[in-house]
C-alpha positions as a Python dict, from the first residue, in 0.01 Angstrom:
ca = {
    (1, 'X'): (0, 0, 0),
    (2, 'X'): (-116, 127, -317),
    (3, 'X'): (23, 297, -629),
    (4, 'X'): (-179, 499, -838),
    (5, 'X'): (-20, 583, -1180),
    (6, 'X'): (-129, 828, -1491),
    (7, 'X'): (30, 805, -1828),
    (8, 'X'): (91, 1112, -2058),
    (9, 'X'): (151, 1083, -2426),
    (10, 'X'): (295, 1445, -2471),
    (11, 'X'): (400, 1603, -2823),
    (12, 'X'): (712, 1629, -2937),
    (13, 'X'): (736, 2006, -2934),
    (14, 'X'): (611, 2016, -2581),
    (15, 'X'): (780, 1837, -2387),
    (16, 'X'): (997, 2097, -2242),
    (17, 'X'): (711, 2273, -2147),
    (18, 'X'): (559, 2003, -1960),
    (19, 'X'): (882, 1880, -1752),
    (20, 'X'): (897, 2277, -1678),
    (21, 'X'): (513, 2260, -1518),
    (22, 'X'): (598, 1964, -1361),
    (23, 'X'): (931, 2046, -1150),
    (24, 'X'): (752, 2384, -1088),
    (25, 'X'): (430, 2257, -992),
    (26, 'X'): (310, 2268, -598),
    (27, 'X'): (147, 1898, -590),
    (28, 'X'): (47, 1931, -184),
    (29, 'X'): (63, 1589, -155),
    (30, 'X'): (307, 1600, 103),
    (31, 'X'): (-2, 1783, 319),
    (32, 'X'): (-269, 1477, 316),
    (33, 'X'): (-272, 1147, 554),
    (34, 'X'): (-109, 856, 388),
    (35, 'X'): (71, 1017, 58),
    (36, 'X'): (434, 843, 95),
    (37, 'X'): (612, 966, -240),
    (38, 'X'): (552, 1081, -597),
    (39, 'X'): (810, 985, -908),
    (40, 'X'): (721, 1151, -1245),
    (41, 'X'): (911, 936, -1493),
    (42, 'X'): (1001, 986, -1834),
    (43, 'X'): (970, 697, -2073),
    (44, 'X'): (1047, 618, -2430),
    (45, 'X'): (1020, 871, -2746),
    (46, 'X'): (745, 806, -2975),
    (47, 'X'): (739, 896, -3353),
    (48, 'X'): (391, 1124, -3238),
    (49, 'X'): (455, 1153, -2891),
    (50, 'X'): (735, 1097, -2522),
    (51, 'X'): (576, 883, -2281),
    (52, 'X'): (564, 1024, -1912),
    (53, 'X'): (404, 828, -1626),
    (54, 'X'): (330, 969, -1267),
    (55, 'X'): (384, 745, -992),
    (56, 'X'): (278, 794, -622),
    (57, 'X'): (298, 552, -333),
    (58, 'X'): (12, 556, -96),
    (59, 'X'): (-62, 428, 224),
    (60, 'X'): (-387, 265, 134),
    (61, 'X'): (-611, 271, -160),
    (62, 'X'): (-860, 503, 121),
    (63, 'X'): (-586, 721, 212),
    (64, 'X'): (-551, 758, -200),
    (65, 'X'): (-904, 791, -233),
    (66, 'X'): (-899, 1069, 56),
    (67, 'X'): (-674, 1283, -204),
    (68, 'X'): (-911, 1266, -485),
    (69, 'X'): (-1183, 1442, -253),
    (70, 'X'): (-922, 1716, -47),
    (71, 'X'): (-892, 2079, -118),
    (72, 'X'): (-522, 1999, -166),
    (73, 'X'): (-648, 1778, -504),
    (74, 'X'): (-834, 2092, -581),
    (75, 'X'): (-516, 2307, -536),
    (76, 'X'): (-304, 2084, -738),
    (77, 'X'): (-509, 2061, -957),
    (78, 'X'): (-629, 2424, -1057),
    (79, 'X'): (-553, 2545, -1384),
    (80, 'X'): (-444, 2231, -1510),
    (81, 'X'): (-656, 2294, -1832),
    (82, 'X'): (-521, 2646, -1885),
    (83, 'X'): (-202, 2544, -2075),
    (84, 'X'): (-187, 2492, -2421),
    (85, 'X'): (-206, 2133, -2568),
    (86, 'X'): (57, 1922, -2440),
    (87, 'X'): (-125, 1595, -2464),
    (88, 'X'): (-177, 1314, -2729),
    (89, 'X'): (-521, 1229, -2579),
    (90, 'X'): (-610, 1201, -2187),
    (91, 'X'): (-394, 1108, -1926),
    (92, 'X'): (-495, 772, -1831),
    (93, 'X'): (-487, 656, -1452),
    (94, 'X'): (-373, 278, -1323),
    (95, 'X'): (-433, 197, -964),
    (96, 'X'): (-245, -85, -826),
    (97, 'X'): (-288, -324, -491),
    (98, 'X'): (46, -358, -372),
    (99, 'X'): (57, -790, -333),
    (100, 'X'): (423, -841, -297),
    (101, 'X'): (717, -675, -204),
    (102, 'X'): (1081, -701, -229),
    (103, 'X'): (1345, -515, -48),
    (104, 'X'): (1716, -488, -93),
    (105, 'X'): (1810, -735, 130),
    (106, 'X'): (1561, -936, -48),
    (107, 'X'): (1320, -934, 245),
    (108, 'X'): (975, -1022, 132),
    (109, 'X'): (684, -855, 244),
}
């Protein structure tokens, strides 16, 4: 399994704006071999900026990798620069080996 997350510092007076592009955004993830699920979470308020990370859960770091080169990455991806500023900075990607897992019946894995 992997996890590949970005992190968004987004200005205060745009953060409606980017939850809006977000929850009305068509990701196609759901169309490419070994996407498993996507959490956009919204973090703690800054005095210059909210923080917002993406999280999605991937098969494998290749099936992850697969994304990055697919027309549906493209898609997604399209226009992403045609919005005003919402950003303090870049978003900055984390990719993450998955080395231990816990479930809720505390099965390890």
């Amino acid at each position: 399994m992997f996890i590949a997350m970005n992190r968004f510092k987004v200005l205060p007076d745009a953060v409606e704006e980017f939850e809006a592009l977000w929850a009305n955004r068509e990701t196609h993830l759901h169309t490419v071999p070994g996407f498993r699920e996507f959490h956009m979470l919204k973090g703690p308020e800054r005095d210059d900026h909210r923080l917002y990370a993406s999280h999605t859960i991937w098969a494998s770091r290749e099936a992850f990798e697969g994304w990055t080169r697919s027309e549906a990455f493209r898609a997604a991806h399209r226009g992403a620069g045609g919005t005003r500023p919402l950003y303090l900075g870049h978003p900055e990607f984390e990719g993450f080996e998955v080395i231990q897992t816990v479930d809720a019946d505390g099965r390890r894995s």
